[in-house]
PQR file with spaces between the fields and no chain letter, atoms N, CA, C, O and H, PARSE charges and radii, in Angstrom:
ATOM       1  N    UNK     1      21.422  182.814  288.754 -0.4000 1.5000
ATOM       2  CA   UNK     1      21.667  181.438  288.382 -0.0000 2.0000
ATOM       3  C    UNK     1      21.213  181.171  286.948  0.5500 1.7000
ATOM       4  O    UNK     1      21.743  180.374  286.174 -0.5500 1.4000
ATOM       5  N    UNK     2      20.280  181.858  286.733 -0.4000 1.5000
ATOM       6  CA   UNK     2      19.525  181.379  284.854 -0.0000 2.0000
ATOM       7  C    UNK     2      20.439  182.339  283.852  0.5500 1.7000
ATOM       8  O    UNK     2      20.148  182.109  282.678 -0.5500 1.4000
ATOM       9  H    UNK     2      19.850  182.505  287.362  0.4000 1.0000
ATOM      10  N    UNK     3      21.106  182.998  283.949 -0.4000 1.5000
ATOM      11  CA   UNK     3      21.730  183.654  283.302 -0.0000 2.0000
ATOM      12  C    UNK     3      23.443  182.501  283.212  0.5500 1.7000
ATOM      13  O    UNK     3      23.934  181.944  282.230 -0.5500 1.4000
ATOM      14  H    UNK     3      21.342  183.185  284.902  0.4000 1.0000
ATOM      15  N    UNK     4      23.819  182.524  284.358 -0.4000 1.5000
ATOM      16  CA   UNK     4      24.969  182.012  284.407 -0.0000 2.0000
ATOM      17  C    UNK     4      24.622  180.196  283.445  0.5500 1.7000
ATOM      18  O    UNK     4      25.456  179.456  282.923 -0.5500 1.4000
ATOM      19  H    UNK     4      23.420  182.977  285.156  0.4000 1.0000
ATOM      20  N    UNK     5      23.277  180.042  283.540 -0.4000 1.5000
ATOM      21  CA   UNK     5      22.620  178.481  283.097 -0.0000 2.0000
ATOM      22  C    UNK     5      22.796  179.000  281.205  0.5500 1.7000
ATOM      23  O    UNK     5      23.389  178.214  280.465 -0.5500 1.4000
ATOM      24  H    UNK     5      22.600  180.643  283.964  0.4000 1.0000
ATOM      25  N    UNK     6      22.333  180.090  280.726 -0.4000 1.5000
ATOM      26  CA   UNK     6      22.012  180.724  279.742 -0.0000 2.0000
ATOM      27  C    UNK     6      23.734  181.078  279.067  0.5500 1.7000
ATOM      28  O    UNK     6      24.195  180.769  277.968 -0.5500 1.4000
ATOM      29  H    UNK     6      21.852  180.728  281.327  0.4000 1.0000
ATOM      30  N    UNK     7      24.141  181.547  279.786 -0.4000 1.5000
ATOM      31  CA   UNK     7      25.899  181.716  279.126 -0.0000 2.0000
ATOM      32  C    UNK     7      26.687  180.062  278.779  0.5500 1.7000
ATOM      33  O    UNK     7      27.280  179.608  277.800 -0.5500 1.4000
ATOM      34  H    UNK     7      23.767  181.798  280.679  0.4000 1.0000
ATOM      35  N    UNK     8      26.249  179.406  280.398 -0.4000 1.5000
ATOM      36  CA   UNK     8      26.939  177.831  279.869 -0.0000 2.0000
ATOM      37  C    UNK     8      26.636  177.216  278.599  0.5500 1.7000
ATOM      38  O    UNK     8      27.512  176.885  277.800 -0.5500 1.4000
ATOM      39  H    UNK     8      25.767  179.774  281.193  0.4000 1.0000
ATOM      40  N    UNK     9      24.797  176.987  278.319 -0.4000 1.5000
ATOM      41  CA   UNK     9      24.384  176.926  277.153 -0.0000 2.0000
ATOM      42  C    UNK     9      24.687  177.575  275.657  0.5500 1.7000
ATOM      43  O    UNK     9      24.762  176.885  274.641 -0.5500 1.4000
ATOM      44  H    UNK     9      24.086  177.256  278.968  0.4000 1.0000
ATOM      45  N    UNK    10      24.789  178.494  275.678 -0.4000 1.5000
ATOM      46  CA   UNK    10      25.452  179.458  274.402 -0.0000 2.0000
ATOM      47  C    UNK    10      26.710  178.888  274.256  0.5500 1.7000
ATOM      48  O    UNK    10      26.904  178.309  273.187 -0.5500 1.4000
ATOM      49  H    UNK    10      24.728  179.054  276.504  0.4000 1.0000
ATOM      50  N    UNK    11      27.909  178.915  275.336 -0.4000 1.5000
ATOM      51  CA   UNK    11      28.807  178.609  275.215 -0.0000 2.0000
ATOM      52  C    UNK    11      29.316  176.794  274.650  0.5500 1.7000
ATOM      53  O    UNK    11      30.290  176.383  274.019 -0.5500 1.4000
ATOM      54  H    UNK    11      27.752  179.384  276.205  0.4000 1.0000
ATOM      55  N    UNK    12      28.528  176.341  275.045 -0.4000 1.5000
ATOM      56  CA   UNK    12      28.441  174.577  274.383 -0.0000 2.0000
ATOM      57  C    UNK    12      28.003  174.721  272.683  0.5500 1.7000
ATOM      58  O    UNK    12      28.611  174.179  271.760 -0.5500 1.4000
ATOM      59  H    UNK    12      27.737  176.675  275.557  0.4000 1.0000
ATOM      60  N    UNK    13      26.850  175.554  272.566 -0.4000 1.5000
ATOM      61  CA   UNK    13      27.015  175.764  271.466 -0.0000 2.0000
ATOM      62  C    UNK    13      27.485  176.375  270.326  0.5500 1.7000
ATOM      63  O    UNK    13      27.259  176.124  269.142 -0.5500 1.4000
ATOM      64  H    UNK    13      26.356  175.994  273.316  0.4000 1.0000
ATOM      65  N    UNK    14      28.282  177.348  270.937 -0.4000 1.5000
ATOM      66  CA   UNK    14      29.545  177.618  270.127 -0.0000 2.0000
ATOM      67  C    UNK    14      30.383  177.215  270.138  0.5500 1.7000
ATOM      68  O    UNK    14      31.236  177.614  269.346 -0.5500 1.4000
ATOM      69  H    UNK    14      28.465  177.552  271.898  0.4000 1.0000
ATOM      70  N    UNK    15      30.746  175.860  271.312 -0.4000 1.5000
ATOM      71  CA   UNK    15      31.879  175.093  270.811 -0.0000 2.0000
ATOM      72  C    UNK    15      31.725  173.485  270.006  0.5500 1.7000
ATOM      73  O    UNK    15      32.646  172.718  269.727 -0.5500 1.4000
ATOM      74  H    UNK    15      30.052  175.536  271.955  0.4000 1.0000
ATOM      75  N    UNK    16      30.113  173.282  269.738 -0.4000 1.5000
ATOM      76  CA   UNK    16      29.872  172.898  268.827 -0.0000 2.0000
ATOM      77  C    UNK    16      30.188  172.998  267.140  0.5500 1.7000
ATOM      78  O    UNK    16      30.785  172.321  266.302 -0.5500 1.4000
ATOM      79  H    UNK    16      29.364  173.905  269.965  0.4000 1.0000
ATOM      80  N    UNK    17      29.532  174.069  267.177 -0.4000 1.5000
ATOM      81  CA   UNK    17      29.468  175.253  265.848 -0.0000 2.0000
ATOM      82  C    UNK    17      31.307  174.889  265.822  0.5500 1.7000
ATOM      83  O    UNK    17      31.683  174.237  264.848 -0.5500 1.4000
ATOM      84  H    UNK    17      29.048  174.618  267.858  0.4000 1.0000
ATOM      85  N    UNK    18      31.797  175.080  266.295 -0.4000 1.5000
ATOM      86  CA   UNK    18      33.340  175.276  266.336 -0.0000 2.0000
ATOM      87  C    UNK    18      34.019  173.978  265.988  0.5500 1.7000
ATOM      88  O    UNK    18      34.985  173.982  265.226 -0.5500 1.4000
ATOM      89  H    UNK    18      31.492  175.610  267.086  0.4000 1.0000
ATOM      90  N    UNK    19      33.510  172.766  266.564 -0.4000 1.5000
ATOM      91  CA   UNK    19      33.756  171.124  266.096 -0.0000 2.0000
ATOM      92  C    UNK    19      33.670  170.702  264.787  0.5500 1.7000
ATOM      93  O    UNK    19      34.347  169.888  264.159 -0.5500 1.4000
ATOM      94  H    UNK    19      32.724  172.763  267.183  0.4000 1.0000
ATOM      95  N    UNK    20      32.146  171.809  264.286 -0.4000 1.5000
ATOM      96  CA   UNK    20      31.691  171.007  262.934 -0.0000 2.0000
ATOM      97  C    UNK    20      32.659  171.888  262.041  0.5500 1.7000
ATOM      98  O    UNK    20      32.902  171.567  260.878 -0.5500 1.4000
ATOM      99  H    UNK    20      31.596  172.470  264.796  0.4000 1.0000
ATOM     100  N    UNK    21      33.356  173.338  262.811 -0.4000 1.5000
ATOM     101  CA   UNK    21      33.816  173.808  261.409 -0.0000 2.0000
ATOM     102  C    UNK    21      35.362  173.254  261.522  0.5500 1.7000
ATOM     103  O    UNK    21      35.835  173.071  260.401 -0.5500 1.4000
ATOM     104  H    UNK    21      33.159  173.599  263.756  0.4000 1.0000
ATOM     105  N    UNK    22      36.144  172.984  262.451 -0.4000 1.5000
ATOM     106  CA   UNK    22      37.376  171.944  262.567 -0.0000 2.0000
ATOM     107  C    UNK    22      37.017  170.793  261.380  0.5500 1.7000
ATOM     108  O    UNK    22      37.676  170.734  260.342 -0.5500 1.4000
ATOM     109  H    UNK    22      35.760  173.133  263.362  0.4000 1.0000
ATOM     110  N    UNK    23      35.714  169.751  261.711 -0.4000 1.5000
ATOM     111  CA   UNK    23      35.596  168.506  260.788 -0.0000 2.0000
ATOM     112  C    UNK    23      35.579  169.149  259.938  0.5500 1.7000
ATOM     113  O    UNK    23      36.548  168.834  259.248 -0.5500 1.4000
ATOM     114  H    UNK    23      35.179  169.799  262.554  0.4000 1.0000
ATOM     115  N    UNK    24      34.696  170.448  259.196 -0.4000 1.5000
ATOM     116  CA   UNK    24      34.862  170.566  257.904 -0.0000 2.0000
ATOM     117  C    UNK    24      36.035  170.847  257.421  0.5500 1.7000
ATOM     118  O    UNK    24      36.200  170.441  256.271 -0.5500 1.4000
ATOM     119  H    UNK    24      33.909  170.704  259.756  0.4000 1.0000
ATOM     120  N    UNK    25      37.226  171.602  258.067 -0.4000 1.5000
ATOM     121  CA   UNK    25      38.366  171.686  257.893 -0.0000 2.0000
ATOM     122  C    UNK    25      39.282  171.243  257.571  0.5500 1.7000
ATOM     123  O    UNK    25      40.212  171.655  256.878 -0.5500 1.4000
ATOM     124  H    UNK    25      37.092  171.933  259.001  0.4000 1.0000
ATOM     125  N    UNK    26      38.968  169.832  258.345 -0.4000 1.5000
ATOM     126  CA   UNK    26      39.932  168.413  258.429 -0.0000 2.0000
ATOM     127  C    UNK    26      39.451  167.926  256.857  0.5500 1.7000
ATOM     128  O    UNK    26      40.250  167.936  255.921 -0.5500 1.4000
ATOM     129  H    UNK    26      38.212  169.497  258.908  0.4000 1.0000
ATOM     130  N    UNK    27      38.559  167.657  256.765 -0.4000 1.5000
ATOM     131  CA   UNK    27      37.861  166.960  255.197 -0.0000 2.0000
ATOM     132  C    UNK    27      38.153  167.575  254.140  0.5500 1.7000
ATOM     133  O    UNK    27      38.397  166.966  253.098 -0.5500 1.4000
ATOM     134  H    UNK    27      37.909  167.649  257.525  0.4000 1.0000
ATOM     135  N    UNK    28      38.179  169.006  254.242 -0.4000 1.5000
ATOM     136  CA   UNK    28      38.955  169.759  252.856 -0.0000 2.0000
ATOM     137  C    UNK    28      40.123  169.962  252.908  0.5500 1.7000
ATOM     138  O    UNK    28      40.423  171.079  252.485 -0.5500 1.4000
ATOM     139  H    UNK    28      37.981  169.501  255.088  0.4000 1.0000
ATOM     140  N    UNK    29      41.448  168.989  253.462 -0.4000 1.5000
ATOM     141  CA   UNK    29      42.051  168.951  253.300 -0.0000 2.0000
ATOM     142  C    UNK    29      43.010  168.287  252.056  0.5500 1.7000
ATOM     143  O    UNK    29      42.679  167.163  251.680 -0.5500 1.4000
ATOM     144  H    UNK    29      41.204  168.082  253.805  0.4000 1.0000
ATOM     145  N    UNK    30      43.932  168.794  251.539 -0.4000 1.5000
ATOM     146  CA   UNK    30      44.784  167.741  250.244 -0.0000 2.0000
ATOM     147  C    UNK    30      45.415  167.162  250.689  0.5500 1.7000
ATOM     148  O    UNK    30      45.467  165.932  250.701 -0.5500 1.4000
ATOM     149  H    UNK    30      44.201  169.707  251.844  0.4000 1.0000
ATOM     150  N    UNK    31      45.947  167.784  251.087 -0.4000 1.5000
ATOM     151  CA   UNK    31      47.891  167.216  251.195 -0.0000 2.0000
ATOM     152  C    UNK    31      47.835  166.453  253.084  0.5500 1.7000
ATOM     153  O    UNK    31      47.256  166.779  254.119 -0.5500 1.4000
ATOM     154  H    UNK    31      45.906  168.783  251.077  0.4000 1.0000
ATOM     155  N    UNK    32      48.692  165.449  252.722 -0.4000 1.5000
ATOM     156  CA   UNK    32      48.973  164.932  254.168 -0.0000 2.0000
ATOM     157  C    UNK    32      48.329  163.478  254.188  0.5500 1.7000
ATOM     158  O    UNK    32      48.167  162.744  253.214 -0.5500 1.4000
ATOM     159  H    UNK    32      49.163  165.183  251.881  0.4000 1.0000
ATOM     160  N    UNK    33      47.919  163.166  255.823 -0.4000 1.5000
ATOM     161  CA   UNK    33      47.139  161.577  255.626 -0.0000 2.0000
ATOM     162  C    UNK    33      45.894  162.348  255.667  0.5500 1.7000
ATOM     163  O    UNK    33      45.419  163.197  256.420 -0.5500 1.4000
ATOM     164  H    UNK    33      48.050  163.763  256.614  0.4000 1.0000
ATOM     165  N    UNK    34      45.431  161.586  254.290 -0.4000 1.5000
ATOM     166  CA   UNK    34      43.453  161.987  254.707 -0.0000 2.0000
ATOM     167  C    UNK    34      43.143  160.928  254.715  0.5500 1.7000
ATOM     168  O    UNK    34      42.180  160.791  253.961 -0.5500 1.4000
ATOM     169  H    UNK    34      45.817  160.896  253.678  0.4000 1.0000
ATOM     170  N    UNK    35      43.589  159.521  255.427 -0.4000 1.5000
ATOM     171  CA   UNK    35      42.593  158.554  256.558 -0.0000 2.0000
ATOM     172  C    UNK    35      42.823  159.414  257.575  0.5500 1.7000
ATOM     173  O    UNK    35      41.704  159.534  258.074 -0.5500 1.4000
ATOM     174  H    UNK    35      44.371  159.632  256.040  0.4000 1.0000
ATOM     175  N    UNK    36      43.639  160.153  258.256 -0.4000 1.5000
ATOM     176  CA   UNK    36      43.805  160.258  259.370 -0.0000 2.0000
ATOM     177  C    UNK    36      43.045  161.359  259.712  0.5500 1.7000
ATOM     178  O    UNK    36      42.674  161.500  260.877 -0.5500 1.4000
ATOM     179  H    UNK    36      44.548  160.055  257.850  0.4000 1.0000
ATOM     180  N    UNK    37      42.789  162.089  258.927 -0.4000 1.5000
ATOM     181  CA   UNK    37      42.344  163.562  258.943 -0.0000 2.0000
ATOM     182  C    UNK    37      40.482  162.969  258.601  0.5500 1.7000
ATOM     183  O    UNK    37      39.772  163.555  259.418 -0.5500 1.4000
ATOM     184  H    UNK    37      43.091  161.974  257.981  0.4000 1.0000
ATOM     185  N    UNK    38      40.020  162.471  258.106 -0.4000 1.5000
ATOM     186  CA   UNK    38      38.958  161.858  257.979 -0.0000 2.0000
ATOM     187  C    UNK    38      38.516  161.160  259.752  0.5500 1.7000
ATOM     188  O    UNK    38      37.748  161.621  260.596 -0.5500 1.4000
ATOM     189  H    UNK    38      40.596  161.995  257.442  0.4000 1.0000
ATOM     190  N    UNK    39      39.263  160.082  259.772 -0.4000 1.5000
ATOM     191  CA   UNK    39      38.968  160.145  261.366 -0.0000 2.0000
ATOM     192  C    UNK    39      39.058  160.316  262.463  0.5500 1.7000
ATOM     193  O    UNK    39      38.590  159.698  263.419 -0.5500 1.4000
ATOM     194  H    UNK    39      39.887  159.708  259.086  0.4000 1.0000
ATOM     195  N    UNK    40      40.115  161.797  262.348 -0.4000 1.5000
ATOM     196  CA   UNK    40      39.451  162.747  263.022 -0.0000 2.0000
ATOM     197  C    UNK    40      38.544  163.570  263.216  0.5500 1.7000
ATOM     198  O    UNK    40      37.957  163.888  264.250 -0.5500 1.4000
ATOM     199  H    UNK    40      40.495  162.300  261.571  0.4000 1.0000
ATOM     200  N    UNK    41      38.421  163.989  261.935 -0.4000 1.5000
ATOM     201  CA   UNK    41      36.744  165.025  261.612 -0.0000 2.0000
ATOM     202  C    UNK    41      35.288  164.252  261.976  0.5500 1.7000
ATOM     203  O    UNK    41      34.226  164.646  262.458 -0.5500 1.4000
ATOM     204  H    UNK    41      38.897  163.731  261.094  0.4000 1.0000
ATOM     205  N    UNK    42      35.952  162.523  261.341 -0.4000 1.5000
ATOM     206  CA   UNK    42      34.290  161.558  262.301 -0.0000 2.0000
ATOM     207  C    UNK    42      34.545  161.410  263.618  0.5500 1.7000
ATOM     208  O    UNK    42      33.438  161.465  264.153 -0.5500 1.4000
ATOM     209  H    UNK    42      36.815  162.204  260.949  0.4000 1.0000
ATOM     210  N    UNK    43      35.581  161.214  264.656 -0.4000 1.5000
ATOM     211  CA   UNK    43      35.495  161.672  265.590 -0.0000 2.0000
ATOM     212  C    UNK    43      34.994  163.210  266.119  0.5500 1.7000
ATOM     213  O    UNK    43      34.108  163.332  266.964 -0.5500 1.4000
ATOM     214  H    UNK    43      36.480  161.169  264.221  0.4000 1.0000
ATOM     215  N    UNK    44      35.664  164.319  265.520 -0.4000 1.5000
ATOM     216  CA   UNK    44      35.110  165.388  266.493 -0.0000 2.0000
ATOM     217  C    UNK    44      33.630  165.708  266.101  0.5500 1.7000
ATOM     218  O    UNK    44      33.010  166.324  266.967 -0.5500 1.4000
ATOM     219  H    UNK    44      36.384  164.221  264.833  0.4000 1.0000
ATOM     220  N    UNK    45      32.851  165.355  264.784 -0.4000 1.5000
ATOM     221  CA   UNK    45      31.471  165.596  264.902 -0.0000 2.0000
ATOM     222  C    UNK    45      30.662  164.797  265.891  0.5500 1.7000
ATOM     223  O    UNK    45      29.709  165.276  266.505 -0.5500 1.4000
ATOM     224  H    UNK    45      33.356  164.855  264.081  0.4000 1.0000
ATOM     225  N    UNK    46      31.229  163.139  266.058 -0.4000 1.5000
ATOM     226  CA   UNK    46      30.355  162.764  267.080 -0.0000 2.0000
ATOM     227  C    UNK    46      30.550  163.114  268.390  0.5500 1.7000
ATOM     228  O    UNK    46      29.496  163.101  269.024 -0.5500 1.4000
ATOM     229  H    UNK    46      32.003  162.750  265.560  0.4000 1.0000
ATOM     230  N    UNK    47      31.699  163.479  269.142 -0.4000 1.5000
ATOM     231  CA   UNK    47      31.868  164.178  269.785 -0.0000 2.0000
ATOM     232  C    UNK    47      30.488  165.897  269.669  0.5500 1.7000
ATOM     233  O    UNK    47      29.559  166.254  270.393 -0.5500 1.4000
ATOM     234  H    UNK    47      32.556  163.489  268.627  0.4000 1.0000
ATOM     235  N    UNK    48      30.857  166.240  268.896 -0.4000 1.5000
ATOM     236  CA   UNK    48      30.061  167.755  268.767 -0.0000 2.0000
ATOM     237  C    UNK    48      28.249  167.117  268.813  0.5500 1.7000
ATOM     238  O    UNK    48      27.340  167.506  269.546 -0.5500 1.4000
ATOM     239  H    UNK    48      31.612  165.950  268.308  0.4000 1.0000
ATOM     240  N    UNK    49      28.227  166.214  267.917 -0.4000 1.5000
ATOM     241  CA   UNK    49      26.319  165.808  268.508 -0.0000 2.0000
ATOM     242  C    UNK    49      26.207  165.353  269.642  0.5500 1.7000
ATOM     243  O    UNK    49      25.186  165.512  270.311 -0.5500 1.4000
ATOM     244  H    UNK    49      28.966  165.898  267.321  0.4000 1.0000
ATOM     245  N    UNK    50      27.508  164.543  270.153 -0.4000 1.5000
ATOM     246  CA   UNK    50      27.161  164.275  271.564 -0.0000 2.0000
ATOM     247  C    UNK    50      27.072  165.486  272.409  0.5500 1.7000
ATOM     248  O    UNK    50      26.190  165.388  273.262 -0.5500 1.4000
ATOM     249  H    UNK    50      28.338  164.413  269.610  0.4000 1.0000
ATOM     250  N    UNK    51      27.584  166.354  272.419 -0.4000 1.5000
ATOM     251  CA   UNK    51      27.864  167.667  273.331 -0.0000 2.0000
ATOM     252  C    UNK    51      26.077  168.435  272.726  0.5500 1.7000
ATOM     253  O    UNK    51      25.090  168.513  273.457 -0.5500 1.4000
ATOM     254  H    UNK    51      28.300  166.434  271.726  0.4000 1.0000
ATOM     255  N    UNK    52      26.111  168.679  271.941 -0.4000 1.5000
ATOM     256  CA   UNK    52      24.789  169.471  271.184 -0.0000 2.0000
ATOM     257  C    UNK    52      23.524  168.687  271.454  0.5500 1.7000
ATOM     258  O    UNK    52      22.461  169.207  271.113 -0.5500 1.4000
ATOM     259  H    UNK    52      26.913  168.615  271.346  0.4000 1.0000
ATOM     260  N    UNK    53      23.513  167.209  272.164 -0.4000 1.5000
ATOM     261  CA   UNK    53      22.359  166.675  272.374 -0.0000 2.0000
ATOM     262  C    UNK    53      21.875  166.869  273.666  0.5500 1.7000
ATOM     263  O    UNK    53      20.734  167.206  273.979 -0.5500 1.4000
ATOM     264  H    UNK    53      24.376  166.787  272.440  0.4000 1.0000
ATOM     265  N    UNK    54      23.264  166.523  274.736 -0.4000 1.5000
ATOM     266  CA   UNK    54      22.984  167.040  276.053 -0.0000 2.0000
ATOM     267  C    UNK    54      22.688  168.322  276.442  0.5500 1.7000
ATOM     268  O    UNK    54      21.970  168.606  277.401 -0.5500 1.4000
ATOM     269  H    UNK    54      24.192  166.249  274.482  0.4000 1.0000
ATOM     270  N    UNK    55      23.371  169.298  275.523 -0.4000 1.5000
ATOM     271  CA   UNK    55      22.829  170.722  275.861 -0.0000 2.0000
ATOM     272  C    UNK    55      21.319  170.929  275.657  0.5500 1.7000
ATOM     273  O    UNK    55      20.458  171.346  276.431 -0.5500 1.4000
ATOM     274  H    UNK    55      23.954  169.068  274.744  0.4000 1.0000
ATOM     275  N    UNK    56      21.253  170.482  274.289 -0.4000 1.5000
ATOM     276  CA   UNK    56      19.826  170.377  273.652 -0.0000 2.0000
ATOM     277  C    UNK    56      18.553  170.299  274.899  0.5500 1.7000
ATOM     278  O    UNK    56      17.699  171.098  275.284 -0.5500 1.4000
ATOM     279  H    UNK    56      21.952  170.143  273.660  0.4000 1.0000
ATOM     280  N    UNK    57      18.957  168.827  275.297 -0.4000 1.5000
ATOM     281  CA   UNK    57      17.970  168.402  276.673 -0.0000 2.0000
ATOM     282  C    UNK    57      17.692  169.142  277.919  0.5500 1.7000
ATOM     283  O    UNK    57      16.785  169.061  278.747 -0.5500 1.4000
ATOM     284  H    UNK    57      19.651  168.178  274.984  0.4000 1.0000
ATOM     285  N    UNK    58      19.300  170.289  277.751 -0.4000 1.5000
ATOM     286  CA   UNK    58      18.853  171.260  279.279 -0.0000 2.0000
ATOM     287  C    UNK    58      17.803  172.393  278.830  0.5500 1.7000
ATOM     288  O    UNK    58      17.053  172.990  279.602 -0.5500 1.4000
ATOM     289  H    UNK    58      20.037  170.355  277.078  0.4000 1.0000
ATOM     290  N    UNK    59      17.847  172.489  278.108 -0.4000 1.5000
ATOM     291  CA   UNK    59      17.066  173.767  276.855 -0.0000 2.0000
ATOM     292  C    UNK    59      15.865  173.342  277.469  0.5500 1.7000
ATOM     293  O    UNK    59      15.606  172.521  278.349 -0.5500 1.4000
ATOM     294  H    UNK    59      18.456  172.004  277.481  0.4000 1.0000
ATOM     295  N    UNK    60      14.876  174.499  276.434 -0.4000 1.5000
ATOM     296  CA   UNK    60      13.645  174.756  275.801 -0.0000 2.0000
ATOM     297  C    UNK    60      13.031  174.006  274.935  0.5500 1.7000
ATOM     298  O    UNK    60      11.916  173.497  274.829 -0.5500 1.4000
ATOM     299  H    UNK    60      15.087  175.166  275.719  0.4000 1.0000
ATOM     300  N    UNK    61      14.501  174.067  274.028 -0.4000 1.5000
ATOM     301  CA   UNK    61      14.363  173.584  272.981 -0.0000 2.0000
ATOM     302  C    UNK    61      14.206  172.378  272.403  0.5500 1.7000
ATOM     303  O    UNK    61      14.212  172.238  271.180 -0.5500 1.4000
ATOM     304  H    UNK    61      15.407  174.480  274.115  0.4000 1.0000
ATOM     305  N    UNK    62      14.045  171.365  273.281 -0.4000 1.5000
ATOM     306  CA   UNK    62      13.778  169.892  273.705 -0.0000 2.0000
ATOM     307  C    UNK    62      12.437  169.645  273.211  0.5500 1.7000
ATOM     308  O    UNK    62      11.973  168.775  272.475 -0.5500 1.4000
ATOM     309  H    UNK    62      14.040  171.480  274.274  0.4000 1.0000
ATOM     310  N    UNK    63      12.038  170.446  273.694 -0.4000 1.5000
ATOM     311  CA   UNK    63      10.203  170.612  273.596 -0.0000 2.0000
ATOM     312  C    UNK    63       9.907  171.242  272.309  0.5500 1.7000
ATOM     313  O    UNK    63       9.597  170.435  271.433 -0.5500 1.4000
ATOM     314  H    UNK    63      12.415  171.153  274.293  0.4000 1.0000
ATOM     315  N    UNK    64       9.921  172.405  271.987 -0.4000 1.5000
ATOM     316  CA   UNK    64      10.228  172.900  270.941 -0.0000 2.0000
ATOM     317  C    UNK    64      10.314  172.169  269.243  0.5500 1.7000
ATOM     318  O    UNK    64       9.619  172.254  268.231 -0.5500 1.4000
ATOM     319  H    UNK    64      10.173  173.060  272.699  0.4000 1.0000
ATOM     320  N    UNK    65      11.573  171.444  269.632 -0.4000 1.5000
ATOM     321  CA   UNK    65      12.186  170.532  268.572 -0.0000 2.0000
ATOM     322  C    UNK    65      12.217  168.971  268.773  0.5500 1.7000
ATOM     323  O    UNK    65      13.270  168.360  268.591 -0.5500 1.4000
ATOM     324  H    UNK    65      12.138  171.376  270.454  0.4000 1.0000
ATOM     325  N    UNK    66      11.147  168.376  269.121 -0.4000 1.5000
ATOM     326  CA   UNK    66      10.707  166.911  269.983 -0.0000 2.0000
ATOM     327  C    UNK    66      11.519  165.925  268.637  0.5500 1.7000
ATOM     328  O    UNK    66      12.155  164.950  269.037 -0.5500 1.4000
ATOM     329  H    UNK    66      10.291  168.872  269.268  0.4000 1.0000
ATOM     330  N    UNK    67      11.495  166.137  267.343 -0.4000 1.5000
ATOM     331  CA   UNK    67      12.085  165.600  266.665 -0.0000 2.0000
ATOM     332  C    UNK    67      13.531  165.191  266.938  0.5500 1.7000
ATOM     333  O    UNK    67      13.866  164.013  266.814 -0.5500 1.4000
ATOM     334  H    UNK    67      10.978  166.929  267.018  0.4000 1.0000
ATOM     335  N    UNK    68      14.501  166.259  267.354 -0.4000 1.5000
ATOM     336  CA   UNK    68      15.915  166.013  267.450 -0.0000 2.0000
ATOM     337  C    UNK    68      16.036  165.205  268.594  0.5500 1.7000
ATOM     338  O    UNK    68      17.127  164.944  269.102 -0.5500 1.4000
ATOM     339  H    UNK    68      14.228  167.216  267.455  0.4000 1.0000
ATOM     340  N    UNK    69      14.957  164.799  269.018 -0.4000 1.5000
ATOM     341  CA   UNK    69      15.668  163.500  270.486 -0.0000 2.0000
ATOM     342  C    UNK    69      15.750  162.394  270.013  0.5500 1.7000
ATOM     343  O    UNK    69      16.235  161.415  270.581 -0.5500 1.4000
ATOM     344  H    UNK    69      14.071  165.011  268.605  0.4000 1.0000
ATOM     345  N    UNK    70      14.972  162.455  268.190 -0.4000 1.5000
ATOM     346  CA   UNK    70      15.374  160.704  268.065 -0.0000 2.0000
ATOM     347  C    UNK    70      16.473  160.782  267.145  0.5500 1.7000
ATOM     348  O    UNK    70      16.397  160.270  266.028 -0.5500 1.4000
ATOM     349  H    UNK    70      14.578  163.250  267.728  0.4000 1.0000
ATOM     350  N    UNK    71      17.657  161.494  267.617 -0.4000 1.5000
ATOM     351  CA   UNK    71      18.811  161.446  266.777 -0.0000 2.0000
ATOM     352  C    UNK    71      19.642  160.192  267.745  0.5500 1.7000
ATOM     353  O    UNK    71      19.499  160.220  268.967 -0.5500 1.4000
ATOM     354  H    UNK    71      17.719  161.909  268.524  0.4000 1.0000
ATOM     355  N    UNK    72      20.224  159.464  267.302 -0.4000 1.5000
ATOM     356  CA   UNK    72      20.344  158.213  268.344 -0.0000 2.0000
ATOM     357  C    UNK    72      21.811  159.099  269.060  0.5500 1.7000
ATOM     358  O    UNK    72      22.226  160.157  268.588 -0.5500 1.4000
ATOM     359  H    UNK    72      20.341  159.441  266.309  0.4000 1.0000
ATOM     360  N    UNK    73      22.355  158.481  270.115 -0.4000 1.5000
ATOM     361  CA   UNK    73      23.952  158.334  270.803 -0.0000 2.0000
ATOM     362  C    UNK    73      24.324  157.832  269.779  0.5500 1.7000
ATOM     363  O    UNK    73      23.807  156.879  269.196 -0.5500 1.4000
ATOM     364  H    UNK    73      22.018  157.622  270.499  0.4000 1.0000
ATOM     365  N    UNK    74      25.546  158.627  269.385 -0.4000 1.5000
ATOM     366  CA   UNK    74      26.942  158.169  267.996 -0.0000 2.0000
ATOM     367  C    UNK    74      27.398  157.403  268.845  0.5500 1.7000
ATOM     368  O    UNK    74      27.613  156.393  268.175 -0.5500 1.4000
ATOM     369  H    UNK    74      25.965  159.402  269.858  0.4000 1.0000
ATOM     370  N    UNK    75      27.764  157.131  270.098 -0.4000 1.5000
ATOM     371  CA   UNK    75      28.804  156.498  270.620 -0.0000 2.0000
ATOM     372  C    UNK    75      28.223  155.396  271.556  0.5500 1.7000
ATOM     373  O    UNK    75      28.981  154.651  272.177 -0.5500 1.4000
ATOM     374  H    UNK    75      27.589  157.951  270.642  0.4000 1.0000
């Protein structure tokens, strides 16, 4: 069971890691709509802290890093 707990975790955070590099993607964009592409990239990061906060809390690393709990809910 802590292993299968340990893969879910990794896996949230690589599809974090994966959100912020989409937003950065979306933002260095030229050509096209960049309102639109802008809020999408502020959508999928708050999306990605929301996902990276709840994982955060199943962790260790809660304790660890007592600072990152006063990152508020984006949403």
């Amino acid at each position: 069971m802590e292993n299968s707990l340990k893969l879910f975790i990794i896996l949230n955070f690589l599809g974090v890691a994966q959100a912020l590099l989409l937003a950065l993607a979306l933002l260095s964009i030229k050509r096209g709509n960049r309102i639109a592409n802008r809020i999408l990239a502020a959508f999928v990061v708050t999306i990605a802290i929301s996902i990276g906060i709840v994982t955060l809390d199943k962790t260790i690393y809660a304790s660890m890093f007592p600072h990152l709990k006063k990152i508020p809910q984006p949403i």
